[in-house]
N, C-alpha and C positions, 0 to 999 in steps of 0.2 A: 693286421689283415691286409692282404694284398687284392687291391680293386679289381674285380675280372668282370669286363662285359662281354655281351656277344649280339654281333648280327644274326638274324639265320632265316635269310629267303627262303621259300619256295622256288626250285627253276623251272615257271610254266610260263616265262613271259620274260620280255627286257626289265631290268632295272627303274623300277617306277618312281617314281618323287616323292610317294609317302614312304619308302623302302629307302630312299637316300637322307630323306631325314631320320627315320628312325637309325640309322647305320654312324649316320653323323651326330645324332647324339650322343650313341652310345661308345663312338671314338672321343668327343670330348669330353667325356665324363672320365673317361680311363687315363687320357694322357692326363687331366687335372689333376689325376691322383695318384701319380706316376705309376700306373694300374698296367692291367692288359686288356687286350680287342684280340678279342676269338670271332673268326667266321665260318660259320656251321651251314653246308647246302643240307636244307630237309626236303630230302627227293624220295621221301617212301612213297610219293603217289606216280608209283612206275606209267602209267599210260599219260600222264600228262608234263612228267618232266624230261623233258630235252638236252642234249649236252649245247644245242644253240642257246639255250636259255641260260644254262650254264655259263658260259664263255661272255654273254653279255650282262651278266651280274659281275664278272671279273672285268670286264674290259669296264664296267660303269666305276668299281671301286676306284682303279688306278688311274683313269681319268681327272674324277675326283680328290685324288691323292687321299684318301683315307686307308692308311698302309696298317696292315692286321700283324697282330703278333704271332696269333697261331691259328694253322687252319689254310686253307679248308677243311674241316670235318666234313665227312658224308653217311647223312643218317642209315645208305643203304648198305654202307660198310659194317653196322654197329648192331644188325640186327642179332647177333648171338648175344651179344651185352643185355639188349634187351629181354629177349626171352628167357634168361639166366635170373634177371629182377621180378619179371612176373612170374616164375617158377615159386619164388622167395613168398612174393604175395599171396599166391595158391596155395603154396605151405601153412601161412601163419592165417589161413583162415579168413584174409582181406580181401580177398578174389577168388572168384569160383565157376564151375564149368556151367555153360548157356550151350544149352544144348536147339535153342530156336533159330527155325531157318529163315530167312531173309524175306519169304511171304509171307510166312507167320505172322514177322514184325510189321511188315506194311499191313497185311489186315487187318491187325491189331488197333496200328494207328489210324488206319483209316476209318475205322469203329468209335476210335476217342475222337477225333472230330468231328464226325458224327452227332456223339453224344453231350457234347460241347466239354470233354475233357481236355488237359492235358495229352498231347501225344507220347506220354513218356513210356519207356520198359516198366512193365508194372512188378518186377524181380518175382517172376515166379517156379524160375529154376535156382534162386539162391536155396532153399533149404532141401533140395532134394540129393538125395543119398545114393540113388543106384546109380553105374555108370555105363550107361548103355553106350553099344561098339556103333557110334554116331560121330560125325563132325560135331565141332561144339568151338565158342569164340568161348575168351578167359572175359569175365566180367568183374571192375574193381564196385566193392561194396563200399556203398556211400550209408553211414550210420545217421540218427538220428539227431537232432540239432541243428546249431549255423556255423558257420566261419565268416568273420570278416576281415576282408581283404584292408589291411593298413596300407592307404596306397601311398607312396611319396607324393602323388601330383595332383592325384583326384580325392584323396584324404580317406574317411573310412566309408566303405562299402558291405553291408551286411549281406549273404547270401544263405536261405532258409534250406537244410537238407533236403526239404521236402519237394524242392524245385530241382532236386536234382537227380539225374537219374543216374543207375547202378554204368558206369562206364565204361563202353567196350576196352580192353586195353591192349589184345590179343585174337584176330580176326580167324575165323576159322582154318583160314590158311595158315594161320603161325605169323602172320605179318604185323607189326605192331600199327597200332594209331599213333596219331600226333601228342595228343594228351600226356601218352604215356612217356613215347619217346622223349620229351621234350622236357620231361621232369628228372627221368636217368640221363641224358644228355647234360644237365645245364648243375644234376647234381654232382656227376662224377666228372666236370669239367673245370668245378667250382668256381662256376658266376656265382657273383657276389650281389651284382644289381642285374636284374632283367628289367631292360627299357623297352618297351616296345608299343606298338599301337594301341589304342583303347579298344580297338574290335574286340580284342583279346581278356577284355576285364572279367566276359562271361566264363571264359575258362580258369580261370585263376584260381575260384574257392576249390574246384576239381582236383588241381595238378597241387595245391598245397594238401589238401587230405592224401595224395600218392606223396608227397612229403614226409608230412608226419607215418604214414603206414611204413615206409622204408628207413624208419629214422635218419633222413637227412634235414642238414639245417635250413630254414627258409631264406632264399633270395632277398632283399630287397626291390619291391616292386613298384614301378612307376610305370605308368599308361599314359600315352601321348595322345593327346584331341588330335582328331584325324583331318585331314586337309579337305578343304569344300571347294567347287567351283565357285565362279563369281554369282551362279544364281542361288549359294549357300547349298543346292544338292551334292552328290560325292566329287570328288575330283574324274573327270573321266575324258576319250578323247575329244568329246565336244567342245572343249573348254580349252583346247589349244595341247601340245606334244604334251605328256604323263610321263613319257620315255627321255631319261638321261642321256641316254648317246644321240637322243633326237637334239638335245640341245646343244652338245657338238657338234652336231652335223650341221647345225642351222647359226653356228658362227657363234658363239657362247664360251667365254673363257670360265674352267673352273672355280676360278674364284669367285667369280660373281654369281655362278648357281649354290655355290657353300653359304657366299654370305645371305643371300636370298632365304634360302633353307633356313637358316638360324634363325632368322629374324621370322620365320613364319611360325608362331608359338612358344616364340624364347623372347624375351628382352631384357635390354640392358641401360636403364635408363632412356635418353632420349637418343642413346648413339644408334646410328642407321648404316656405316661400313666400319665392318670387319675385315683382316684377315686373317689365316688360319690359327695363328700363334698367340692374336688375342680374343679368338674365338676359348681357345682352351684355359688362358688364363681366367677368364672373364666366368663360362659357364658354369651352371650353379639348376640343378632340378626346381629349387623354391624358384623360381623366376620362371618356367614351363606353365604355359598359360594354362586355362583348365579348359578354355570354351576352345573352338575348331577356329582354326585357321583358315584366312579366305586366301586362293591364288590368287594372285593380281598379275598379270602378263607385262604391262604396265611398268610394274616396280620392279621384274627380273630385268627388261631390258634398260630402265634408267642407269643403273648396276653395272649391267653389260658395260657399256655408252662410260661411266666413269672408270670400270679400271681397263677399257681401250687408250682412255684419253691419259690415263697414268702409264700405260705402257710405252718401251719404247717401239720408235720405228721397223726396228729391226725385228722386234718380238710381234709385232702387228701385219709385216710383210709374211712371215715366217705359218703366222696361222691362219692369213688369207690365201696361201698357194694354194690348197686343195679347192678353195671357193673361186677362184681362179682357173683352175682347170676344167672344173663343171661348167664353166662357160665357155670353155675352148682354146681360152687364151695360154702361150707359154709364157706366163710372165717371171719365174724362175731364173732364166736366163737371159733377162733382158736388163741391161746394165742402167734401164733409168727405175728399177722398180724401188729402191728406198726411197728416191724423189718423190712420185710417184703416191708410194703409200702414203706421205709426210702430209702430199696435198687434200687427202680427205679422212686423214685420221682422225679428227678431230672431229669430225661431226659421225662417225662411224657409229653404228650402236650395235652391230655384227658383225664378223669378218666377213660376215658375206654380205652387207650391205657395203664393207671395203671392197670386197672385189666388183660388186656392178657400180657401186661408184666409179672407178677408177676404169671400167671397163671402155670406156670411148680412148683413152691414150693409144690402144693397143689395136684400134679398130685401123682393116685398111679401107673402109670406104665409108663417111660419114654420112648418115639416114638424117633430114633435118625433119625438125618436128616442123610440120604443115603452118602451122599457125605462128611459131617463131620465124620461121622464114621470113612470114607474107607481113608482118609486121618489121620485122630487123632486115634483111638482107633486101632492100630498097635502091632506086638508083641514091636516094641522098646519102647513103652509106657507103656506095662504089668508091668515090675519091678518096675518101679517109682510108678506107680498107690496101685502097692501092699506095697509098703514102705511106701506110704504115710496112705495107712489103718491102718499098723499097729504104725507108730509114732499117729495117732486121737485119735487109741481104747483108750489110757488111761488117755485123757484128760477129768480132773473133770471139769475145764468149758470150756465151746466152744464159750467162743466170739473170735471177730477178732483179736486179739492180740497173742493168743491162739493158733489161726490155723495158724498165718502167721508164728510162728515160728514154726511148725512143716513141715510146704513148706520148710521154710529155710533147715532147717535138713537135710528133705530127696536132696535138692537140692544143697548142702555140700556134704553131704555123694557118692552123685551119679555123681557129676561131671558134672550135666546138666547146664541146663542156666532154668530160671524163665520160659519160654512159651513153653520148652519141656512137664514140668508136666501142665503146669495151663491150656492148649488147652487138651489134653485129658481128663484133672479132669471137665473141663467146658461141654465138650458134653459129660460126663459122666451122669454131674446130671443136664443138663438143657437140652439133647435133640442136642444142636446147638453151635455155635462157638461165638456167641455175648449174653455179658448178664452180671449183676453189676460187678463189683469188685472180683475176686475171692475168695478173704478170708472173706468179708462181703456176698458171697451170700449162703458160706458152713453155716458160723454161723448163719444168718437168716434161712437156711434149718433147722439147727437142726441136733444133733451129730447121730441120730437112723437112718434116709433117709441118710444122706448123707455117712455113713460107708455103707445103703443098696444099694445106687445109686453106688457107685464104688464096691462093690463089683459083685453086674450085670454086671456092665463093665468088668471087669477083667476075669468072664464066657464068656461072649460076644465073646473078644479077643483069647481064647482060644479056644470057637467054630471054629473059624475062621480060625485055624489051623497058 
């Protein structure tokens, strides 16, 4: 038997986190098992699904790199498929014409709440014979008994017929429901495992009775615990971006949102990073936690922050340019930017906190923070400042080795200690009192700004009387 999973969003929204996990489960389960990854859009709910919704489930996938074998499928392609099965059902006597209209059924329902019933369909067009020239939805007949759901993750689950009601499958428009679709879809697609959310566990005993009625074989099914905010309620936007391409946008390398994801409801012993290819060798359903998953904002950016500091320079300049440009800067074409980025990679935990780190190199006119000034830039720091202009002016090259001995110099010559000069020369030419290395951030400046950034300084000081 050949492994077949499948995604299959809804497109009424971007690409959400418990949607990217479910999607990355059921890609490592397939490549484990040198299987396939079908991705299916169910967009039968025409007023609500968008082709921008669309395009941002694809642009989330490929981001992601979770590359599918087959598919897109589009539910709203398949509707002749569908009505050609519920036909099949209507024949053999497992679904039958409902001829009740849509106020019916709410005042119906609103009667059993009322009454303190169940609001269910109380099948009372299943035995009737005449067929009056009426609209009418196709109803699947749910018999008497239970089914239990043998889950892979949540283990067994009994579900009582009685709790169940007679299931729209076929709207009076001829447009299928989910229920159904989702049974002829995954039957005549031949998934093998359906992984998906536990929201879904209540539909399960449903869609395996349209199983067994079309004689198809059952799925393998596994329900994944759904992802909670930190206050343990749903995940939602309070709780920080829900949206994948938000986590692009906000400086996040794929990898470290995959290995995040995995780790949220999956484990593997005490290991905490993954990447993608021991993610698949690794994964394993018995190891899918049963309880919910908490996000931690926290533990995606730790993540972030190490595979920045395993990346190279070059790969780190590369996906700060657009964080870069939203600030204004071209730094693209600026021939110190691998310097540059090298000087604050390391402490980087976004490319976007690469690019505003980095962001004072490319400034032409330095803003001093008020209170760094008025402590650093002092007449006791004038001299030093001005000795160290003139040990730079004659350096023919200005890397770090370069300037550090001309700090030494002036810090010989004057008698100081190392953080007399290096705290006024730093909110000299960065504005503030935190920022790389001193003598790596003069020479990734560049020998022209940085004689001009102290020499402002040394005006500055002098205004100041």
């Amino acid at each position: 038997m050949t492994v077949k999973t499948r995604f299959a969003p809804s497109p009424t929204g971007y690409l959400h986190i418990g949607g990217a996990r479910t999607a990355l489960f059921n890609y490592l389960y397939a490549r484990k098992h040198k299987g396939k990854f079908v991705l299916r859009i169910e967009d039968t709910d025409a007023e609500r699904s968008t082709e921008a919704s669309i395009q941002a489930i694809l642009d989330g996938m490929e981001w992601l790199g979770l590359e599918y074998d087959e598919g897109p499928f589009y539910q709203s392609k398949r509707y002749d498929l569908y009505r050609e099965y519920a036909d099949k059902l209507l024949k053999k006597g497992d679904a039958y014409k409902c001829y009740c209209t849509a106020e019916e059924l709410e005042e119906r329902r609103k009667q059993a709440l009322k009454e303190g019933r169940p609001p269910k369909y109380d099948g009372r067009c299943r035995e009737r014979t005449d067929s009056p020239a009426l609209p009418f939805a196709l109803r699947f007949k749910v018999g008497p008994g239970k089914t239990v759901v043998d889950d892979a993750v949540k283990g067994k689950t009994a579900f009582e017929h009685s709790d169940i009601e007679d299931v729209i499958i076929l709207r009076s428009d001829t447009t299928p429901t989910y229920n159904f679709c989702v049974v002829v879809d995954d039957a005549t697609m031949g998934i093998t495992h359906v992984i998906r959310g536990d929201d879904h566990l209540n539909n399960t005993p449903k869609q395996m009775l349209m199983y067994d009625a079309l004689g198809f074989p059952l799925p393998v099914f596994a329900h994944l615990p759904m992802i909670l905010g930190s206050d343990k309620t749903r995940l939602s936007k309070r709780h920080g971006a829900t949206s994948v391409t938000a986590y692009r946008d906000m400086g996040y390398l794929p990898e470290a949102l995959i290995n995040y994801l995995a780790r949220l409801g999956w484990s593997h012993g005490d290991e905490e990073i993954f990447t993608l290819q021991s993610l698949i060798e690794k994964f394993t359903l018995e190891n899918v936690g049963k309880s919910s998953g908490v996000f931690n904002p926290e533990k995606l950016i730790w993540l972030n922050h190490h595979y920045i500091k395993e990346s190279s320079v070059e790969s780190v300049a590369k996906h700060a340019l657009p964080h870069f440009k939203e600030l204004g800067i071209d730094a693209e074409h600026d021939p110190r930017l691998l310097q540059i980025v090298k000087t604050v990679k390391e402490k980087s935990r976004t490319f976007k906190e690469t690019a505003e780190s980095a962001a004072f190199y490319f400034a032409t006119e330095i803003k001093y923070d008020e209170k760094a000034a008025t402590k650093f830039l002092t007449k006791a720091s004038l001299e030093p400042i001005e000795a160290l202009i003139e040990a730079l002016k004659p350096l023919a090259s200005f890397d770090e080795p370069s300037v550090e001995a001309a700090f030494k110099g002036v810090i010989e010559a004057k008698g100081i200690k190392l953080v007399a000069l290096a705290q006024p020369v730093r909110v000299a030419v960065t504005g503030n009192t935190v920022s790389p290395g001193i003598h790596e951030t003069l020479s990734a400046l560049g020998k022209e700004r940085t004689l001009e950034r102290l020499t402002k300084a040394a005006e500055h000081i002098r205004k100041q009387g």
